[in-house]
TORZAPA-671086 format. One record per residue (C-alpha): y, x, z; residue in one letter; residue number from 0. Coordinates in steps of 0.25 Angstrom, whole numbers, plus 2048, in hexadecimal, padded with zeros to 3 digits. Example, Ala and Ser with C-alpha at 12.3 -4.5 7.8 and 13.67 -1.06 7.14 Angstrom:
REC    py    px    pz   residu   num
REC   7EE   831   81F        a     0
REC   7FC   837   81D        s     1
//
This chain:
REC    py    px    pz   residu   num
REC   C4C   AAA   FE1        x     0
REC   C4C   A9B   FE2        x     1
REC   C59   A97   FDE        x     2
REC   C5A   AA1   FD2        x     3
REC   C4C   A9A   FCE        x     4
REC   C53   A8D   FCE        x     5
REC   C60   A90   FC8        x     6
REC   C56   A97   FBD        x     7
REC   C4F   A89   FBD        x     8
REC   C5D   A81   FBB        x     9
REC   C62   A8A   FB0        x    10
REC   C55   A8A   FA8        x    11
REC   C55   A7A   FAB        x    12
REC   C46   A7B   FB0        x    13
REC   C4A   A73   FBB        x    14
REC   C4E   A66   FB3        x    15
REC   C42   A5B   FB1        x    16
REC   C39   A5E   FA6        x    17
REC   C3C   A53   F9E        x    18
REC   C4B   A57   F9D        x    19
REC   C48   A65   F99        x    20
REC   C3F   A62   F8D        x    21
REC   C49   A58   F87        x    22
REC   C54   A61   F8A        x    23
REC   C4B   A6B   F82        x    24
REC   C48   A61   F76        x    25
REC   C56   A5F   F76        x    26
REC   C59   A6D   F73        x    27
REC   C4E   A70   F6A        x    28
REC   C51   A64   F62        x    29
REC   C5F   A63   F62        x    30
REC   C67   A70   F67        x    31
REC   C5E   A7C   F5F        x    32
REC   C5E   A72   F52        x    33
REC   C6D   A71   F52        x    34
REC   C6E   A7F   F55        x    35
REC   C65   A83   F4B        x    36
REC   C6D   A7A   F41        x    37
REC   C79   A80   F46        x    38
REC   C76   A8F   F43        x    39
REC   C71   A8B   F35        x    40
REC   C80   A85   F32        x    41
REC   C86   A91   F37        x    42
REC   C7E   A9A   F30        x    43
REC   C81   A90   F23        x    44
REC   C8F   A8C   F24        x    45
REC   C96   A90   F32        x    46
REC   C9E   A9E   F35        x    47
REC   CA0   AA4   F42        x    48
REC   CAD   AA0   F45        x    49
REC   CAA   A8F   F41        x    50
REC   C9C   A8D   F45        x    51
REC   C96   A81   F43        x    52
REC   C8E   A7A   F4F        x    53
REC   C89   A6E   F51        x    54
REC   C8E   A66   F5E        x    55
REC   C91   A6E   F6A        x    56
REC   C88   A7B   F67        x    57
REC   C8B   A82   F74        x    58
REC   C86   A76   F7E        x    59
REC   C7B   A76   F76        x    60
REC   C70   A7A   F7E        x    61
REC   C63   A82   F77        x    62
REC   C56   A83   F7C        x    63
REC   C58   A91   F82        x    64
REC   C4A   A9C   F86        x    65
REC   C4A   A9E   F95        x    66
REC   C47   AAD   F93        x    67
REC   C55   AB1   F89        x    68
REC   C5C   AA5   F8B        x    69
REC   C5E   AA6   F7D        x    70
REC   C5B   A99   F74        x    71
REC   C4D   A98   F70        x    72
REC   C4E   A94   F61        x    73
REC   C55   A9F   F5F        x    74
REC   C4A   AA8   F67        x    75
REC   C40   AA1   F5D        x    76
REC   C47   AA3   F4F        x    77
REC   C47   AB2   F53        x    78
REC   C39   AB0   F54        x    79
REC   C35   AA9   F49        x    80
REC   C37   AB3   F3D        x    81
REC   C2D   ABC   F42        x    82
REC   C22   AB2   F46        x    83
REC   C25   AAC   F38        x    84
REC   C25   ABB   F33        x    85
REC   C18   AC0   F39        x    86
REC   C0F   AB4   F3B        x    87
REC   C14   AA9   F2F        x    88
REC   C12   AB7   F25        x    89
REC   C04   AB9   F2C        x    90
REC   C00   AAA   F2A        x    91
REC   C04   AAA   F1B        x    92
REC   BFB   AB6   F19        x    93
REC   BF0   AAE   F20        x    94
REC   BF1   AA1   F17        x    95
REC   BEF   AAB   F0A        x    96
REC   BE7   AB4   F0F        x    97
REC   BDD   AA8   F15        x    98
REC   BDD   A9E   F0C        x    99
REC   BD8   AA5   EFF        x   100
REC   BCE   AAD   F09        x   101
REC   BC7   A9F   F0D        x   102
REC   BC7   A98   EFF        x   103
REC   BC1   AA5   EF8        x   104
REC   BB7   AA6   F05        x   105
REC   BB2   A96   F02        x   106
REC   BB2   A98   EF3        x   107
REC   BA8   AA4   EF5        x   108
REC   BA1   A9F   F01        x   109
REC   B98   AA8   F07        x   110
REC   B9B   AB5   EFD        x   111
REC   BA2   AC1   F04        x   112
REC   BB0   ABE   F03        x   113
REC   BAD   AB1   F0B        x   114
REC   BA5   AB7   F16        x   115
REC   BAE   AC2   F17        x   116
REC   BBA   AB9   F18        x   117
REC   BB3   AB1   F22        x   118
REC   BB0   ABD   F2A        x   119
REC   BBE   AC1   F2A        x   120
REC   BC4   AB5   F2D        x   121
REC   BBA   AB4   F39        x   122
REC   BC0   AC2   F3E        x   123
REC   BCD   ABC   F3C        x   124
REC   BCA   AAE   F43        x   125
REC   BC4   AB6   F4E        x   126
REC   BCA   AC1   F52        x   127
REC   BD7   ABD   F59        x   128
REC   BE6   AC2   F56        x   129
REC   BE9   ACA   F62        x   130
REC   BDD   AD2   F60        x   131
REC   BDF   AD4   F52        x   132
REC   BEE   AD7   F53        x   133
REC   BEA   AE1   F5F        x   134
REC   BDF   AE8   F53        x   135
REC   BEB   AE8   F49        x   136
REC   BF5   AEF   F54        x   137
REC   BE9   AFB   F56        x   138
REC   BE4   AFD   F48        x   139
REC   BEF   AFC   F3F        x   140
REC   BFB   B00   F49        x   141
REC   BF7   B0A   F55        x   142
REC   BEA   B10   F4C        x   143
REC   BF0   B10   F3E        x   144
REC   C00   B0D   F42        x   145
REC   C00   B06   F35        x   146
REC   C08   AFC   F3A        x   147
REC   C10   AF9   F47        x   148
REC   C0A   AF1   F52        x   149
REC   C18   AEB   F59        x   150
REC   C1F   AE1   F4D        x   151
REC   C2C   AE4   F4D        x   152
REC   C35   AD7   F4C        x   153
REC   C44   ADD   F4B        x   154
REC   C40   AE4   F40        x   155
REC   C47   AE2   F35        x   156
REC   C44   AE4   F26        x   157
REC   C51   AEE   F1F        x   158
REC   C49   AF5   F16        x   159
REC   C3B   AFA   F0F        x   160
REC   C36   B01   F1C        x   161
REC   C3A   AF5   F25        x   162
REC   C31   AEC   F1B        x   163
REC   C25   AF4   F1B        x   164
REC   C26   AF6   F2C        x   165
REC   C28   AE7   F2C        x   166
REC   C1A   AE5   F22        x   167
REC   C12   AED   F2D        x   168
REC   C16   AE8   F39        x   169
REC   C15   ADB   F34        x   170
REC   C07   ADC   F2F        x   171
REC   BFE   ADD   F3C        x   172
REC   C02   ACE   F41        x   173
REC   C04   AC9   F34        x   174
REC   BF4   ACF   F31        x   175
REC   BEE   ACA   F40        x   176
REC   BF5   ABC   F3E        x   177
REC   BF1   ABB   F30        x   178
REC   BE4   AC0   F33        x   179
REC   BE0   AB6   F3C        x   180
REC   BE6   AAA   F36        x   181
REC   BDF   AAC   F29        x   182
REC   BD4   AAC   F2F        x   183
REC   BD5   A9F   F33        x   184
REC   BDA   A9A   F26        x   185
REC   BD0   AA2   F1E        x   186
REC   BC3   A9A   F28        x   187
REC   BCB   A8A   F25        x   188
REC   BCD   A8D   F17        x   189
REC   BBF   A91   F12        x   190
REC   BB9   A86   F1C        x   191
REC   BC2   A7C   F12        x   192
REC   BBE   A84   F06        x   193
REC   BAF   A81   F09        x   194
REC   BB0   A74   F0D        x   195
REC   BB7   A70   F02        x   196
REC   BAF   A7A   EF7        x   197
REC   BA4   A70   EF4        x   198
REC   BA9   A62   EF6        x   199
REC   BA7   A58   EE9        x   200
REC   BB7   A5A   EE5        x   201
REC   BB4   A69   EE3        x   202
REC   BA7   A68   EDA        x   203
REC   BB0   A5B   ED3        x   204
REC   BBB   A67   ED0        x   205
REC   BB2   A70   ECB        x   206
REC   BA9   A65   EC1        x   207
REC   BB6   A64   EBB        x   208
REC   BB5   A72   EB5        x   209
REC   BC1   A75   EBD        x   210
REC   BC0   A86   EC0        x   211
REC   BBC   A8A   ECC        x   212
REC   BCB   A8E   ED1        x   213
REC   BD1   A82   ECF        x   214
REC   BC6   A7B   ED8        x   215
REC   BC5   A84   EE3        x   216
REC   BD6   A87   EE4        x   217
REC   BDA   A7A   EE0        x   218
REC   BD0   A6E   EE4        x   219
REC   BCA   A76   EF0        x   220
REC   BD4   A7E   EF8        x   221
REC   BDC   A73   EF7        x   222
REC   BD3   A68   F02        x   223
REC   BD0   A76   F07        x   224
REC   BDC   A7A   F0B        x   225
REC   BDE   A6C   F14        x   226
REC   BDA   A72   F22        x   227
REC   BDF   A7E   F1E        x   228
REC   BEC   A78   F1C        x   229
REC   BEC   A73   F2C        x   230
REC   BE9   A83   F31        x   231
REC   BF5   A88   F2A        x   232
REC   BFE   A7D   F2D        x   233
REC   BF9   A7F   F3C        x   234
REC   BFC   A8D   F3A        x   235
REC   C0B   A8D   F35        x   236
REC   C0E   A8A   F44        x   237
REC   C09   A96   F49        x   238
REC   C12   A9C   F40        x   239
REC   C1D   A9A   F48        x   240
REC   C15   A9A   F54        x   241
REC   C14   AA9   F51        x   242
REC   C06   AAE   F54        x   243
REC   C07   AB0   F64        x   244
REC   BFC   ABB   F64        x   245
REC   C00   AC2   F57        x   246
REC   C0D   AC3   F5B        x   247
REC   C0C   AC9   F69        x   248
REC   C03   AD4   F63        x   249
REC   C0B   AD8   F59        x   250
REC   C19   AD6   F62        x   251
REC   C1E   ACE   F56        x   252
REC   C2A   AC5   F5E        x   253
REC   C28   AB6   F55        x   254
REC   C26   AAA   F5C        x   255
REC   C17   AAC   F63        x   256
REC   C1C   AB7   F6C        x   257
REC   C28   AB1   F6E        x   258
REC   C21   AA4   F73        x   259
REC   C17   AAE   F7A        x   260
REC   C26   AB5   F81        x   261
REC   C29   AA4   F86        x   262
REC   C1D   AA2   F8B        x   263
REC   C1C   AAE   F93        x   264
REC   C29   AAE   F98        x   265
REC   C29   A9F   F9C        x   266
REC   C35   A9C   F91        x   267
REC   C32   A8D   F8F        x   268
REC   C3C   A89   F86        x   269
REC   C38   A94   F7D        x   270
REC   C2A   A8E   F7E        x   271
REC   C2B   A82   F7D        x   272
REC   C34   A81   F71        x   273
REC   C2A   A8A   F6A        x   274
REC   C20   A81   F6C        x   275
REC   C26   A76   F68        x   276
REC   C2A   A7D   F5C        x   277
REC   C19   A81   F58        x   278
REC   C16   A74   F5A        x   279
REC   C1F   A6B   F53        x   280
REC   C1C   A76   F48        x   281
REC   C0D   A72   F4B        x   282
REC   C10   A65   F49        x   283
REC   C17   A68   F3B        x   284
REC   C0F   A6E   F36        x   285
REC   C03   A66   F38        x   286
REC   C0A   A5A   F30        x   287
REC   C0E   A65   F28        x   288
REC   BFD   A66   F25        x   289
REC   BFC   A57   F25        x   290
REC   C07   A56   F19        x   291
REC   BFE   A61   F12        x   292
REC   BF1   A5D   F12        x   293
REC   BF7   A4F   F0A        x   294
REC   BFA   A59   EFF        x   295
REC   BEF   A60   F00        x   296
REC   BE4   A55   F01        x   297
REC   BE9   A47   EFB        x   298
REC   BE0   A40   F00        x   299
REC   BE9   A42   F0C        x   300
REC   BF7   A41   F06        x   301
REC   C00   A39   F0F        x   302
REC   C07   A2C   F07        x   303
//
C-alpha cells in the first residue's frame, strides 16, 4: 500500500534531498564507524564489562546501517573480510611466485620449450575465464573424483589434524582457479619486460664486466623489468579485498564479492555504496603505493 510505502521511505530516510543523505552518510562513515572502531579496540585493551569506555554519547551515535539486516554495515564487512583475505589474498600470493620466476626463465630461454610451454599455458589461463574453469574444477575433481568439496565451508573452524586437512581441500579449488588466472597475467607482463630489457646496452655493459650471468639477469635486469610489473600487482592488491566476485559465487565462499554481489541484488545501497567507496580509496592507495616504488626501483625516478 501506499502509505506503508511511504512510512518505509521516511524511516529509511529516502525521501530526504539527496545532498542531505550523502553527507549524513560521510558523516558516519568518517566520524561515527571510526570512533566506534577506536572504541572497541580500547575496550578490548583496557575497558571491563561493567566500566566501558566510550567516547562521547555512544548510543545517539548513529552508524551506517544495511537496509536488508538493519544490522551495521562495517560490522557485516569485517565478518567478511577474513575469508576474502583467506581465499583470494592466499591465491594471489601463489600467483606473484608462481609468475614471476615463470616469465624471467621464459625470456632468459626464449623460444626453447620451457618458454613456449609457459606461453601456451599462460594463454590458457588469460583466456579461458574463471567461471568456466571454476565450474571444470567443481565436475572433475568433486562430483567425478570427490576429491575435494565443491561448497567452501566458512564456519568451519580448525580444532584439530582433520579439521586442517578438510580446510586445505576446500580451499584449494578457488585458491587454484584464482591463482591460475592471475598468474597468467603476471607470467605474459613479466617476460614481455624480461625481453625488453635482456638486450639493452646496460645489460651487454654488466656482462663485459665479467660479472656471472646470475648476478646480471636477477640483479641488473629484473630489477627495470620488474617496473610495469610492479603496477599490475599493486593494481591487483585491491581486488584482494574486493574478493573475486565470480570465483566467490561459484565456490559459495561468503567474502566481500558475494556480499557486494547480495547488496547489489537486494537493492542495499548503503552496503554498496560504502563498499565501493572502500575499493576505490584502496585503488587510489595503492596506486601511490606503486608510484613510491617505482622511485626505489628505478632512480632515475626517485622522488626528492
Amino acid at each position: 500500500p501506499p502509505e506503508v510505502r511511504e512510512q518505509m521511505r521516511e524511516a529509511l530516510g529516502v525521501n530526504q534531498p539527496f545532498l542531505v543523505r550523502y553527507f549524513k552518510w560521510v558523516n558516519q562513515f568518517f566520524v561515527s564507524e571510526p570512533l566506534n572502531l577506536l572504541e572497541i579496540s580500547l575496550n578490548n585493551r583496557f575497558g571491563t564489562p561493567e566500566n566501558p569506555i566510550t567516547i562521547g554519547n555512544s548510543e545517539e551515535r548513529v552508524r551506517i546501517l544495511s537496509w536488508a539486516t538493519r544490522s551495521p554495515v562495517m560490522d557485516i564487512i569485517a565478518e567478511r573480510i577474513p575469508q576474502t583475505l583467506w581465499v583470494v589474498g592466499l591465491a594471489y600470493v601463489f600467483s606473484i611466485i608462481i609468475a614471476i620466476p615463470i616469465g624471467v626463465i621464459s625470456a632468459y630461454k626464449q623460444y626453447s620449450i620451457f618458454d613456449q610451454l609457459g606461453s601456451f599455458i599462460s594463454t590458457i589461463g588469460f583466456s579461458i575465464p574463471t567461471f568456466f574453469t571454476g565450474l571444470l574444477f567443481i565436475i572433475i575433481f568433486s562430483v567425478k573424483l570427490g576429491w575435494f568439496p565443491s561448497v567452501y565451508n566458512t564456519v568451519h573452524e580448525v580444532t584439530d589434524w582433520e579439521s586442517f586437512v578438510f580446510q586445505v581441500k576446500q580451499i584449494i579449488m578457488p585458491v587454484t582457479v584464482l591463482a591460475f588466472f592471475q598468474a597468467a597475467q603476471l607470467n605474459r607482463f613479466t617476460r614481455s619486460a624480461m625481453l625488453d630489457n635482456l638486450n639493452l646496452d646496460y645489460v651487454r655493459t654488466a656482462r663485459s664486466k665479467g660479472l656471472s650471468e646470475r648476478v646480471v639477469v636477477l640483479v641488473h635486469v629484473l630489477r627495470n623489468s620488474l617496473i610495469p610489473v610492479i603496477t599490475l600487482i599493486a593494481l591487483g592488491i585491491p581486488g584482494i579485498f574486493g574478493g573475486a566476485i565470480i570465483t566467490e559465487q561459484i565456490f559459495r565462499v561468503n567474502g566481500l564479492g558475494q556480499l557486494l554481489i547480495t547488496a547489489i541484488q537486494g537493492a542495499d545501497y548503503p552496503l554498496v555504496q560504502t563498499l565501493t567507496f572502500m575499493f576505490a580509496v584502496l585503488i587510489v592507495m595503492f596506486n601511490l603505493v606503486a608510484d613510491v616504488l617505482y622511485g626505489v626501483l628505478d632512480p632515475r625516478i626517485r622522488y626528492d
